[in-house]
LUMROMI-883071 format. One record per residue (C-alpha): chain; residue number from 1; x, y, z; residue in one letter. Coordinates in nm, 3 decimals. Example, Ala and Ser with C-alpha at 12.3 -4.5 7.8 and 13.67 -1.06 7.14 Angstrom:
2
- A  1  1.230  -0.450  0.780  A $
- A  2  1.367  -0.106  0.714  S $
This chain:
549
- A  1  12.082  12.572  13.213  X $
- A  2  12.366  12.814  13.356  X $
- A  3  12.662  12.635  13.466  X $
- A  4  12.625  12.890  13.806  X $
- A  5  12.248  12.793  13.826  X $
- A  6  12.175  12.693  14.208  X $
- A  7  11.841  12.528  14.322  X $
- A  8  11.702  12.497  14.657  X $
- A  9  11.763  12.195  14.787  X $
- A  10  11.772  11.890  15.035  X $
- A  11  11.857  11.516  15.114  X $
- A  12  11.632  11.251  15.218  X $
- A  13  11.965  11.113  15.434  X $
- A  14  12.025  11.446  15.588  X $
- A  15  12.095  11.350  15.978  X $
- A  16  11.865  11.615  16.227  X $
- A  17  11.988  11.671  16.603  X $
- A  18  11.833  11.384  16.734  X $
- A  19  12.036  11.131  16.488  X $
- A  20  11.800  11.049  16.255  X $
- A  21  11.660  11.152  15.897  X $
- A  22  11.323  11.083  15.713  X $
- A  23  11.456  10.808  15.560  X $
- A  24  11.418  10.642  15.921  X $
- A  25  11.057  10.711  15.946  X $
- A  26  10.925  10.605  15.594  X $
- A  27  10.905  10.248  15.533  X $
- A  28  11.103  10.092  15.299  X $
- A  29  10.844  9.945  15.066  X $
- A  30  10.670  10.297  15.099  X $
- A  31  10.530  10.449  14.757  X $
- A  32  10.749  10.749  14.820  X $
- A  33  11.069  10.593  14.782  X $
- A  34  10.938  10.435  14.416  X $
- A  35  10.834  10.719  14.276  X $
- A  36  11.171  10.919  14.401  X $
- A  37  11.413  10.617  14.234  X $
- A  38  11.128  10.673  13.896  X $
- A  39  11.226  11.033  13.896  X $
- A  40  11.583  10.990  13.932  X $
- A  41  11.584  10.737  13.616  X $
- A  42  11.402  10.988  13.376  X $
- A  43  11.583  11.269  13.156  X $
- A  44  11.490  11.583  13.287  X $
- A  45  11.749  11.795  13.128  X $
- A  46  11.510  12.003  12.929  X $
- A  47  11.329  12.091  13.223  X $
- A  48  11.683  12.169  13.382  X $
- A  49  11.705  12.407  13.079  X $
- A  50  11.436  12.629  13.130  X $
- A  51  11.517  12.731  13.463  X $
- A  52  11.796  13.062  13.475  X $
- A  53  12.020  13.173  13.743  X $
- A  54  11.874  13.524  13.775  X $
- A  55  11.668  13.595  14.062  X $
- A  56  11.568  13.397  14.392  X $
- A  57  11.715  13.000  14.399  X $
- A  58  11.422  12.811  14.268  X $
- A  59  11.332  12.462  14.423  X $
- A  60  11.485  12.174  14.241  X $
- A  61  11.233  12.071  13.963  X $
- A  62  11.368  11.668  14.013  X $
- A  63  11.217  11.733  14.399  X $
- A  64  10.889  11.939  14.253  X $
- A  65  10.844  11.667  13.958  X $
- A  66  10.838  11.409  14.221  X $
- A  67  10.621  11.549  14.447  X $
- A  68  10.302  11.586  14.172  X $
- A  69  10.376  11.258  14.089  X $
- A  70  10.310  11.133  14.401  X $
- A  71  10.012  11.404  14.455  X $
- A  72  9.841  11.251  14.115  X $
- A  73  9.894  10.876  14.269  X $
- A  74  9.770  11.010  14.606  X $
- A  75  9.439  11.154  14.407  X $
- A  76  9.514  11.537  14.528  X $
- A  77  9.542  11.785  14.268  X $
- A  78  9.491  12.085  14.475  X $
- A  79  9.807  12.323  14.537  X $
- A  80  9.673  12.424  14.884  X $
- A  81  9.621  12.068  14.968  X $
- A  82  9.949  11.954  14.867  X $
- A  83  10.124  12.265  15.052  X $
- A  84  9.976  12.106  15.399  X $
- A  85  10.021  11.748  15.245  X $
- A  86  10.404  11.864  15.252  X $
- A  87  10.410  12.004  15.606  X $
- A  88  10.246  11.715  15.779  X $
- A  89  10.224  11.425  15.568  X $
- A  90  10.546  11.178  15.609  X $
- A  91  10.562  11.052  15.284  X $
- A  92  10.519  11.401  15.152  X $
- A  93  10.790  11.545  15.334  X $
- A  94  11.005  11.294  15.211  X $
- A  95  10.986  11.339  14.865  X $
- A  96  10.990  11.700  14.904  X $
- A  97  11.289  11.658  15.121  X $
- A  98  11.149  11.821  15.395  X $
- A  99  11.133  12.195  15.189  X $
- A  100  10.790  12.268  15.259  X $
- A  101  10.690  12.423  14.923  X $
- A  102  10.433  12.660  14.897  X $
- A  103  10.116  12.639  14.676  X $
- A  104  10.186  12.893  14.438  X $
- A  105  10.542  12.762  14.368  X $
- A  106  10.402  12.434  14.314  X $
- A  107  10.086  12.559  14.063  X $
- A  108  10.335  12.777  13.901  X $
- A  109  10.555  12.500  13.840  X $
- A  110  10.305  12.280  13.675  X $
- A  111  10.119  12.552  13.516  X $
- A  112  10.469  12.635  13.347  X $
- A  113  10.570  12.234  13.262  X $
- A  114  10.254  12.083  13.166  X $
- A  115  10.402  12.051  12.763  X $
- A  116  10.652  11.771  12.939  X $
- A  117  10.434  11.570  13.091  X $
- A  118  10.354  11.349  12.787  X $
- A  119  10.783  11.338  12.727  X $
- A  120  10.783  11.188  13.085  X $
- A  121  10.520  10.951  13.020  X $
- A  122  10.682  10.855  12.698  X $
- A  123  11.056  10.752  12.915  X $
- A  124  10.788  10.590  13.177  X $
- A  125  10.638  10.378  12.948  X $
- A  126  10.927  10.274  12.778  X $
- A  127  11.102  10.201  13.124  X $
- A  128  10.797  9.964  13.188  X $
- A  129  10.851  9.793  12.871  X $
- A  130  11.248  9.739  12.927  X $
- A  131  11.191  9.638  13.294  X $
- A  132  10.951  9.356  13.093  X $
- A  133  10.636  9.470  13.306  X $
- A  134  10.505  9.446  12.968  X $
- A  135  10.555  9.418  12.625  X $
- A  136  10.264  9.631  12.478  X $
- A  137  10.188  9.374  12.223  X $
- A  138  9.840  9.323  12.265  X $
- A  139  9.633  9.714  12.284  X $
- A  140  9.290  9.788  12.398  X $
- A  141  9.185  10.126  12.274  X $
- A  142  8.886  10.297  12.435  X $
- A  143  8.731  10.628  12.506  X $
- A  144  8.580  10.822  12.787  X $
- A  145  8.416  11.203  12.883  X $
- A  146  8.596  11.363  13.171  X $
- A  147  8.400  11.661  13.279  X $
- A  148  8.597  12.029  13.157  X $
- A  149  8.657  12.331  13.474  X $
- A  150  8.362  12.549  13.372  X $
- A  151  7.980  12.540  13.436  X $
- A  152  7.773  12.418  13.225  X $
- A  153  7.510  12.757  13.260  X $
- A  154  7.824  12.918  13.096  X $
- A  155  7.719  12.726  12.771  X $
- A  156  7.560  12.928  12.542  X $
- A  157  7.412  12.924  12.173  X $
- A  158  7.438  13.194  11.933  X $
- A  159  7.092  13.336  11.983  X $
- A  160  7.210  13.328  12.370  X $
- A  161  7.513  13.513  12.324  X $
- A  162  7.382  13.783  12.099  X $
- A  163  7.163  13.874  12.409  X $
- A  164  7.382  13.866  12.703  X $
- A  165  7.607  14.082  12.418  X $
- A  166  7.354  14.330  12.389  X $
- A  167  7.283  14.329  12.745  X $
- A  168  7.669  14.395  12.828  X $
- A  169  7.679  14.680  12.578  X $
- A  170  7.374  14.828  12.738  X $
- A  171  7.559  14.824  13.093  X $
- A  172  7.880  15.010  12.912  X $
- A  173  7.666  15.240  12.841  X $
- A  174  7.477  15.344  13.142  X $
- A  175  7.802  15.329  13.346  X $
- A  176  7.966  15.560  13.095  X $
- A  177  7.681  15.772  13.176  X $
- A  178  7.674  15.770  13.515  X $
- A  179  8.023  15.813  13.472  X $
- A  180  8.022  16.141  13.248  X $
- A  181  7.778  16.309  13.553  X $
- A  182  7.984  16.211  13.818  X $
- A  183  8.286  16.321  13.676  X $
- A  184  8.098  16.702  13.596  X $
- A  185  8.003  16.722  14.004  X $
- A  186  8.359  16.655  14.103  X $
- A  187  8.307  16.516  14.414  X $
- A  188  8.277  16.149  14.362  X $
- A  189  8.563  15.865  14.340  X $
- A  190  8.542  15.731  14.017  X $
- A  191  8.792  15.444  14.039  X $
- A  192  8.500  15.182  14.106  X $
- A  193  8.271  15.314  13.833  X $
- A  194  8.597  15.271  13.587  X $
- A  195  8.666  14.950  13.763  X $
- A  196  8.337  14.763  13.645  X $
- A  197  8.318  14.925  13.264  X $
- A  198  8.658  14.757  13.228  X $
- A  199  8.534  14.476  13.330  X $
- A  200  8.271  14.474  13.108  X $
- A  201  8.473  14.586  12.867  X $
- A  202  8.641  14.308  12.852  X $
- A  203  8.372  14.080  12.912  X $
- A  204  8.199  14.252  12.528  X $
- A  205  8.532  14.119  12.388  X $
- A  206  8.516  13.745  12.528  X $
- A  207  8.152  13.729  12.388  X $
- A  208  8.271  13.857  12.013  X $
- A  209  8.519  13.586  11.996  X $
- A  210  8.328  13.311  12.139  X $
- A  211  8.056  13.422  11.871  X $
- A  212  8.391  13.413  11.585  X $
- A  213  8.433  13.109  11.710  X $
- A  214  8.082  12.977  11.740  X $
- A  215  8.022  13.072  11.364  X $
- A  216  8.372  12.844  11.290  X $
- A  217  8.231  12.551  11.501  X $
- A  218  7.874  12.535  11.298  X $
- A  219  8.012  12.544  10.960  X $
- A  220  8.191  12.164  11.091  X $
- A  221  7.865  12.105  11.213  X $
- A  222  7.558  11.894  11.075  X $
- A  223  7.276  12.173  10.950  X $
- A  224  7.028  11.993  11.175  X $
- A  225  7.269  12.046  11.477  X $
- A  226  7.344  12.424  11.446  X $
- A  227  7.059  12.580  11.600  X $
- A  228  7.128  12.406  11.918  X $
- A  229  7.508  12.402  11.924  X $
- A  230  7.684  12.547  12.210  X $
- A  231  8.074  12.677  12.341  X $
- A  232  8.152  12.757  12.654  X $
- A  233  8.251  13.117  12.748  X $
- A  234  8.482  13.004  13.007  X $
- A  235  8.649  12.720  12.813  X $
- A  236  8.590  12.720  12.468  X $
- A  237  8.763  12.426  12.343  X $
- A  238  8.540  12.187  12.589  X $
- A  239  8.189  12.025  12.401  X $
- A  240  7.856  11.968  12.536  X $
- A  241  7.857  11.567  12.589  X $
- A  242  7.651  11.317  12.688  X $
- A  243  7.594  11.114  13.023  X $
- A  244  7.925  11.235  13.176  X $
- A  245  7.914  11.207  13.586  X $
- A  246  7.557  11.060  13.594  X $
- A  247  7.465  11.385  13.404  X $
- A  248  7.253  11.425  13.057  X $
- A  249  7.466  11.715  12.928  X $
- A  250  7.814  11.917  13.020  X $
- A  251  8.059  12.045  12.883  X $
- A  252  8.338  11.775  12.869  X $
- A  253  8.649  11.644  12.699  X $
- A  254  8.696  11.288  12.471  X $
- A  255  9.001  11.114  12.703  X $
- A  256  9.122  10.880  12.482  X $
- A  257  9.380  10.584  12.603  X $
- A  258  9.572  10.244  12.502  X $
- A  259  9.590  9.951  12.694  X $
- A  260  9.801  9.692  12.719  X $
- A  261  9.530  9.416  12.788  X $
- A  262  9.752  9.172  13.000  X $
- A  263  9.896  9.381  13.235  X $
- A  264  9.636  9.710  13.226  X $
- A  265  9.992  9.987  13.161  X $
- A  266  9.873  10.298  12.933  X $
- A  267  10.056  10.269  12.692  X $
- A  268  9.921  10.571  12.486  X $
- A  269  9.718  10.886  12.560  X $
- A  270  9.523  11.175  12.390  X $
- A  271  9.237  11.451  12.481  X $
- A  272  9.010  11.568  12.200  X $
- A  273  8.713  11.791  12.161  X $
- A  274  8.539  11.526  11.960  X $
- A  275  8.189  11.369  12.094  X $
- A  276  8.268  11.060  11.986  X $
- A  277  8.509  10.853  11.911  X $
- A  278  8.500  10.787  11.530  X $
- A  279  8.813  10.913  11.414  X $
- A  280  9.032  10.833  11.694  X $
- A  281  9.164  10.483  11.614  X $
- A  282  9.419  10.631  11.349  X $
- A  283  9.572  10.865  11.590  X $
- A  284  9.584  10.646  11.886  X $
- A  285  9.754  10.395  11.688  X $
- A  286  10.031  10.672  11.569  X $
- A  287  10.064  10.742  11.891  X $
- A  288  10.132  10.430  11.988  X $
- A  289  10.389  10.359  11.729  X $
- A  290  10.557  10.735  11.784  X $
- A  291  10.590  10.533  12.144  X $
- A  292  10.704  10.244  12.117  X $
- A  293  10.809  10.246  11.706  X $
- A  294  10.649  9.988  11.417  X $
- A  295  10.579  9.666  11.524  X $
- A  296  10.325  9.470  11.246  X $
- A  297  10.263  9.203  11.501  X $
- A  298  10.100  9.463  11.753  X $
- A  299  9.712  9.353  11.818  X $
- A  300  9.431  9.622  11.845  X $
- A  301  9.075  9.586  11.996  X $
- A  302  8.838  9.814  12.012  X $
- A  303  8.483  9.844  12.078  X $
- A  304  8.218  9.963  11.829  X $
- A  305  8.286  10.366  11.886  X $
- A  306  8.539  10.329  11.704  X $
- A  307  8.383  10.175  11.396  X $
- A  308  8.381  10.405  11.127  X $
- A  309  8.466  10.330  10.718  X $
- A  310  8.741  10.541  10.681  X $
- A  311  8.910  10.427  10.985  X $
- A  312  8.877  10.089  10.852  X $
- A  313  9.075  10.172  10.527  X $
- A  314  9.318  10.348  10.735  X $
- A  315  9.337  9.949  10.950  X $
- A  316  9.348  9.831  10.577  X $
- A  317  9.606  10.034  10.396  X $
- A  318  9.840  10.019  10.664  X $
- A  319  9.760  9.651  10.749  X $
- A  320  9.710  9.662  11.108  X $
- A  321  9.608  9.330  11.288  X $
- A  322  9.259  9.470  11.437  X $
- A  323  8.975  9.378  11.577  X $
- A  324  8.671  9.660  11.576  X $
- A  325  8.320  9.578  11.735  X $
- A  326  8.075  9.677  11.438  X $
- A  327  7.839  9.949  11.542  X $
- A  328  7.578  9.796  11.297  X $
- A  329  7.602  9.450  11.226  X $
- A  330  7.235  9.362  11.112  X $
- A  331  7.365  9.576  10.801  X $
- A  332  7.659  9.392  10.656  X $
- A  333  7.610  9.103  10.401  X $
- A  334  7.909  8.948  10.303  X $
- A  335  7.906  8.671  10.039  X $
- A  336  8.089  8.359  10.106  X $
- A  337  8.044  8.091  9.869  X $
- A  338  7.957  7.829  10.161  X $
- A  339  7.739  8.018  10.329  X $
- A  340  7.360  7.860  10.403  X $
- A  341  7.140  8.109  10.287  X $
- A  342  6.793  8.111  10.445  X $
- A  343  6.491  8.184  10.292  X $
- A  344  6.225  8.397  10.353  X $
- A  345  6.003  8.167  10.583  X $
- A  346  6.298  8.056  10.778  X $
- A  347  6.423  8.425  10.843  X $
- A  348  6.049  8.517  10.902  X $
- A  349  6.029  8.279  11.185  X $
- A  350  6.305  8.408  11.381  X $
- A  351  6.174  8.810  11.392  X $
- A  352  5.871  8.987  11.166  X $
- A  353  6.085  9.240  10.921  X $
- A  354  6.355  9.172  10.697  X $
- A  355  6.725  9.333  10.767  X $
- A  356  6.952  9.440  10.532  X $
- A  357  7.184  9.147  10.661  X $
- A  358  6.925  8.919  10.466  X $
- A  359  7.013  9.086  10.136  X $
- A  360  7.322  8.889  9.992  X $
- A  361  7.576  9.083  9.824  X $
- A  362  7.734  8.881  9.523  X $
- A  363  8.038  9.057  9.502  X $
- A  364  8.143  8.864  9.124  X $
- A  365  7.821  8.961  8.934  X $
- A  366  7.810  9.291  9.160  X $
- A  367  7.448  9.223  9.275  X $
- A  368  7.237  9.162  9.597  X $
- A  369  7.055  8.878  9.606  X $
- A  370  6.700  8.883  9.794  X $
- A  371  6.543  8.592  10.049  X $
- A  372  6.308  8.509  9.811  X $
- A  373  6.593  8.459  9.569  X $
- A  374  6.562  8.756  9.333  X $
- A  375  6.805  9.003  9.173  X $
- A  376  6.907  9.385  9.274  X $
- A  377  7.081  9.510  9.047  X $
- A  378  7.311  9.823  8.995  X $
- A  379  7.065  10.138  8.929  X $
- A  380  7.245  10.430  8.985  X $
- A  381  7.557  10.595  9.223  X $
- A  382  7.463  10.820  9.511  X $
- A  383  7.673  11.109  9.714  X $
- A  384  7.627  11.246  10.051  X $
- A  385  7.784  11.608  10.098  X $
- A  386  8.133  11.492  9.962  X $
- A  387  8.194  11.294  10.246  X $
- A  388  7.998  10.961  10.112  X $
- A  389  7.936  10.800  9.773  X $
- A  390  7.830  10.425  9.652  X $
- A  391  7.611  10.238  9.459  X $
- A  392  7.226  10.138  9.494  X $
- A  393  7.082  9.851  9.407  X $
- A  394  6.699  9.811  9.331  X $
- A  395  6.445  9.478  9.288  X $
- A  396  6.241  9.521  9.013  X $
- A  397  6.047  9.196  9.134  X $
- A  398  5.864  9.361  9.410  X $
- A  399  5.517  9.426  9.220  X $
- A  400  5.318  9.040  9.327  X $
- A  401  5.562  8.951  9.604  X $
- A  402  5.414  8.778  9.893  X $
- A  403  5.688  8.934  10.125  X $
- A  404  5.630  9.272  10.034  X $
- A  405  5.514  9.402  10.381  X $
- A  406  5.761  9.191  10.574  X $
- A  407  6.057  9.354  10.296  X $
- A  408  5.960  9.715  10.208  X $
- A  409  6.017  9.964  10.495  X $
- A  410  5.759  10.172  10.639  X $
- A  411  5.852  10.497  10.484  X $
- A  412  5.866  10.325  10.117  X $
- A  413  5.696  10.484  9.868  X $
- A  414  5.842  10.353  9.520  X $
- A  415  5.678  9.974  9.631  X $
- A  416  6.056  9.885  9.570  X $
- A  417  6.336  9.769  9.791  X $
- A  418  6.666  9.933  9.716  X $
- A  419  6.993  9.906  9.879  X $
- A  420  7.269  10.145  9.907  X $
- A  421  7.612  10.003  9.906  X $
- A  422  7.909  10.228  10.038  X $
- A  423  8.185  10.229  9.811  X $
- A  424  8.381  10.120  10.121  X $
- A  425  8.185  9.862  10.253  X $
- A  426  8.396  9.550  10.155  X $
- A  427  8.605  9.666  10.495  X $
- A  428  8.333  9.693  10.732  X $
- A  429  8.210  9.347  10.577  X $
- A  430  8.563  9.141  10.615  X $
- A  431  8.597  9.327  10.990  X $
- A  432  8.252  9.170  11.076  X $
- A  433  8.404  8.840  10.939  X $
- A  434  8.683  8.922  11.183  X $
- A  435  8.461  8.979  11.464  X $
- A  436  8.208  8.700  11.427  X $
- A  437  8.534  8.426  11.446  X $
- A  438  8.602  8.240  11.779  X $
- A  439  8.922  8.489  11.834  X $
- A  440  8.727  8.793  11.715  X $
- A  441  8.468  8.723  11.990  X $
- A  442  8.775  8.664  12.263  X $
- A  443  8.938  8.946  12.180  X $
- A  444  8.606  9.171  12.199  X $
- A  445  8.527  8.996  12.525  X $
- A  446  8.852  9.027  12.703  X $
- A  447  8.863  9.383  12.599  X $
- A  448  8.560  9.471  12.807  X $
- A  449  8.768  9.349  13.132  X $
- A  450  9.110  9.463  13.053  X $
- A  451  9.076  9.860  12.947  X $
- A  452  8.756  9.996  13.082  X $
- A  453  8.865  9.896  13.413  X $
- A  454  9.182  10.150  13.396  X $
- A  455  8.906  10.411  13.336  X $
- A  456  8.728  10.285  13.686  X $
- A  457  9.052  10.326  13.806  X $
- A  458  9.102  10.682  13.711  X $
- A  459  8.747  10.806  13.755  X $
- A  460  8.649  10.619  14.106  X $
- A  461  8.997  10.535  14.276  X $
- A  462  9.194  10.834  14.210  X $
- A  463  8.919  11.090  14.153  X $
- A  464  8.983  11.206  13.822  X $
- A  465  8.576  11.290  13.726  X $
- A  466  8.712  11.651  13.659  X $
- A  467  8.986  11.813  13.465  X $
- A  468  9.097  12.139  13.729  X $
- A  469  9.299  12.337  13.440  X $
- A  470  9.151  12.492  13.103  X $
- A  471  9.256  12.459  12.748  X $
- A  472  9.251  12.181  12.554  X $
- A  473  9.652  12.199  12.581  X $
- A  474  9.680  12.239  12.991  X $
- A  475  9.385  11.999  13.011  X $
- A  476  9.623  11.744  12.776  X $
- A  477  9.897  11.791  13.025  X $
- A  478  9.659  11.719  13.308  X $
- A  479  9.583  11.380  13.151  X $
- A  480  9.919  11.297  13.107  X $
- A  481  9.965  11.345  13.510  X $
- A  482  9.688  11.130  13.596  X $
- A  483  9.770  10.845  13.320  X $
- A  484  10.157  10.871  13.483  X $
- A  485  9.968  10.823  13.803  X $
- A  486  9.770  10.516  13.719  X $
- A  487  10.142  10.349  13.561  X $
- A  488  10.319  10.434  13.913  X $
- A  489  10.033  10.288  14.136  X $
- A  490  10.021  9.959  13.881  X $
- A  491  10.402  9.956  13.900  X $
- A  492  10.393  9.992  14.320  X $
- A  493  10.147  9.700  14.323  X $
- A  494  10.399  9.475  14.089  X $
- A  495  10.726  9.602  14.294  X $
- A  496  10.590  9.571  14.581  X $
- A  497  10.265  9.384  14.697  X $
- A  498  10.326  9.075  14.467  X $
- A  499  10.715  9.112  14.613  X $
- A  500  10.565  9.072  14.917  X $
- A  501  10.303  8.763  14.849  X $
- A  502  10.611  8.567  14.661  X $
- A  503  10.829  8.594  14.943  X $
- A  504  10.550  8.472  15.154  X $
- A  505  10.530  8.169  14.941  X $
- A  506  10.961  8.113  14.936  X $
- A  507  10.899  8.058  15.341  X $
- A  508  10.605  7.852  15.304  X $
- A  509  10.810  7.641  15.052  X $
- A  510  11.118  7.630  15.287  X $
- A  511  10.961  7.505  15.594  X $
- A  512  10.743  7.308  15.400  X $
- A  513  10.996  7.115  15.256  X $
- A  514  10.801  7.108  14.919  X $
- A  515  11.089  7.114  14.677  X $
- A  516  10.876  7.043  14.354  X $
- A  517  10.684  7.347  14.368  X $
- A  518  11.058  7.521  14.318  X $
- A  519  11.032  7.394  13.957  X $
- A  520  10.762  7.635  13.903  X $
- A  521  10.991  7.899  13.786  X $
- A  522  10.881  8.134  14.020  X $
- A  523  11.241  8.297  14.083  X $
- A  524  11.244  8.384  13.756  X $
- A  525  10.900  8.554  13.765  X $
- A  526  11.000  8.772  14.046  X $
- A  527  11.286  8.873  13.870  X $
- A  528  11.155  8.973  13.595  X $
- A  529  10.934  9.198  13.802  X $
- A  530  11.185  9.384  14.025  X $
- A  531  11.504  9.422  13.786  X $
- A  532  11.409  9.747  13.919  X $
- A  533  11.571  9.959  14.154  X $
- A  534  11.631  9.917  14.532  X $
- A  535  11.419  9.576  14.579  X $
- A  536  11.648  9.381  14.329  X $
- A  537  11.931  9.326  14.568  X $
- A  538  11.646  9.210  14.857  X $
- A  539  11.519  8.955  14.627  X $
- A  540  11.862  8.836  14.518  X $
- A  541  11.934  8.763  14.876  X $
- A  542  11.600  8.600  14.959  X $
- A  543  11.549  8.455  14.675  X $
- A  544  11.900  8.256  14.695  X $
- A  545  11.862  8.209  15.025  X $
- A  546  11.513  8.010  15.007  X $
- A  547  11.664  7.783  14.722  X $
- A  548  11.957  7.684  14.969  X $
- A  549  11.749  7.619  15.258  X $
């Protein structure tokens, strides 16, 4: 930043005519005021950096910062709403010390800083942790679709786009012809007619790359999937998902986040263009550790989305304490030499087919072992496409067998049962070990109550059903805002409501007279709480003043 750089700028404390300033007329515990003192605490020298002393004074980007902050915890994330917001909201005018900006200052200012919103969120975080609002030990990972800025009647497939191409080239060429006679009778204005075939123009050259890109996508793509895949022409980089806003299909984005499942802070965020959420264990967990740094005695859950082979070797290499819901249990088998194994009519009396779960694998004489008690062995190994390989394992005892119809699939042909045994099974097996234990099923249930509600929270409190920018890298910077958000609102409710409720209970235990229930530590709870900024000295005071009375 140049040392001559000046900003536009204001105080909250600045005295009008009348004697008083905003500061008088927002109440202390107001949201405005935390969010202001949050600002203040975070590093915003880069940001400082990119601003230059040529041309008009800019506003101060602490003030702007601050005021999308508090727009994203408000649930506004329009630029014209915030512009009125700013003129005739209070709490608005406060933070923006009373500079009124416009909405195109404020859009340009986040359309030109949305790359630091996930540095800020970083210092937030790690602000939470050394106030001890939490410790981010214990991490709930999950997943969810938030709708992309673009129509879904915009999503087209190949065969689509090769006809609204030809139909575009078509027009180009009728208007150049209409064109080429109006420009021989000499008499017409041919700005409008040049106007549209530029328009056009350029619309010919959005469709060829979205096909280029198209083409890229399919070759990623299952075979039996490419006929019917789809991009976007306004926003490329969203997917066609599933059940997103009550809907069967739109064109959407994979918001990923992390937890912490005591006290419900995001810890760790991401946006991908993946449909599920396979893969995305191994990078929320760098994430998290690019965060916060190593820590081996850091807890994951997850539910069964995440479940996938590879991402359990990834758990396994790097020894990650995890728990993952298995997408599939009625298909693992692991061997434990104490294990009751039930026969065939006992399993038959409990459901009419037999599941691969039935089929024992005996890891030492690398075998399966049936419910009527006979022997798969090893026939051959199998690959799928590169991407999969293992071993199969076939009963030559089927020919006689009273179970046959109960054992062989429908499909079956051979009249034997084979199995096919991924060559990286043993980790799904000893996470289903994991998962079927009395702190496996804790974990898994306390999961479902600790991180899906911070999606409710996003989605139905603050209104985020719908990213407003486009790009996978604006639309990242987006998500950043609104997971900020959600740690400022958690953090107003800790500084202040619960401040609020405990000093509630110091009077009741003052006139009350009941001096044992001082033992229960609670001035040490509140303390830990608000270390932070202008309530600590108020609780200090109270808090010492209760104890004396």
């Amino acid at each position: 930043m140049d040392k001559f750089m000046r900003f536009i700028t204001n105080s909250q404390n600045q005295l009008h005519l009348f004697g008083y300033t905003l500061g008088d007329l927002v109440p202390k515990k107001a949201k405005c005021r935390l969010v202001l003192d949050l600002v203040k605490k975070l590093k915003l020298k880069k940001l400082y950096h990119r601003y230059s002393s040529q041309g008009n004074h800019a506003y101060d980007p602490s003030m702007m910062l601050a005021t999308w902050f508090l727009s994203y915890c408000e649930r506004e994330t329009s630029t014209r709403k915030l512009e009125e917001l700013c003129q005739r909201d209070l709490h608005f005018m406060y933070i923006s010390s009373n500079l009124q900006p416009d909405h195109t200052s404020l859009s340009r200012f986040r359309k030109d800083h949305l790359d630091l919103m996930k540095e800020y969120f970083v210092q937030i975080v790690l602000l939470i942790k050394k106030e001890s609002l939490s410790d981010f030990k214990d991490i709930a990972i999950d997943g969810s679709k938030i709708q992309a800025s673009c129509s879904s009647k915009k999503s087209k497939t190949s065969d689509d786009l090769s006809r609204q191409l030809k139909s575009v080239r078509k027009q180009i060429s009728e208007y150049m012809e209409q064109c080429d006679r109006s420009d021989r009778e000499e008499n017409q204005d041919l700005s409008t007619l040049r106007k549209r075939i530029k328009q056009l123009q350029d619309l010919e050259q959005t469709l060829m790359e979205r096909e280029q890109q198209l083409s890229d996508r399919k070759e990623r793509t299952k075979a039996e999937h490419r006929k019917n895949h789809k991009i976007n022409i306004t926003e490329p980089d969203a997917r066609m998902m599933d059940k997103v806003n009550g809907r069967k299909k739109l064109p959407s984005y994979n918001a990923q986040i992390s937890v912490d499942m005591e006290s419900q802070f995001i810890g760790a965020n991401d946006v991908v263009s993946d449909v599920n959420d396979q893969n995305q264990f191994s990078s929320q967990h760098n994430n998290l550790e690019e965060n916060f740094g190593k820590d081996s005695d850091r807890e994951y859950t997850t539910d069964s989305g995440y479940h996938s082979k590879e991402q359990l070797a990834y758990i396994d290499k790097n020894k990650i304490k995890a728990i993952i819901c298995d997408s599939n249990p009625h298909n693992r088998s692991p061997y434990k030499e104490n294990d009751i194994k039930k026969n065939a009519k006992e399993i038959l009396k409990e459901r009419e087919k037999f599941d691969r779960s039935d089929f024992i694998y005996d890891q030492e004489n690398d075998c399966y072992w049936c419910p009527e008690g006979k022997k798969l062995t090893f026939e051959r190994i199998y690959s799928v496409r590169k991407r999969f390989s293992g071993r199969i394992y076939k009963c030559n005892h089927c020919r006689g067998c009273p179970y046959t119809k109960e054992c062989l699939p429908e499909n079956n042909k051979s009249g034997f049962r084979r199995i096919h045994r991924d060559n990286k099974e043993h980790y799904a097996e000893a996470m289903y070990l994991k998962t079927q234990t009395e702190y496996g099923r804790s974990k898994l249930k306390r999961r479902s109550y600790s991180v899906e509600p911070v999606f409710g929270n996003l989605k139905e409190n603050l209104g985020f059903r719908r990213f407003h920018l486009r790009g996978l890298i604006a639309v990242r910077g987006e998500f950043n805002l609104m997971c900020i958000a959600h740690n400022i609102n958690k953090m107003y409710i800790l500084f202040y409501f619960l401040f609020w409720r405990y000093l509630t209970a110091f009077y009741y235990v003052k006139e009350q007279k009941l001096r044992k229930i001082g033992h229960l530590n609670i001035n040490n709870s509140i303390m830990t709480l608000f270390r932070f900024s202008q309530v600590s000295f108020i609780i200090n005071e109270t808090a010492t003043a209760c104890y004396a009375g």
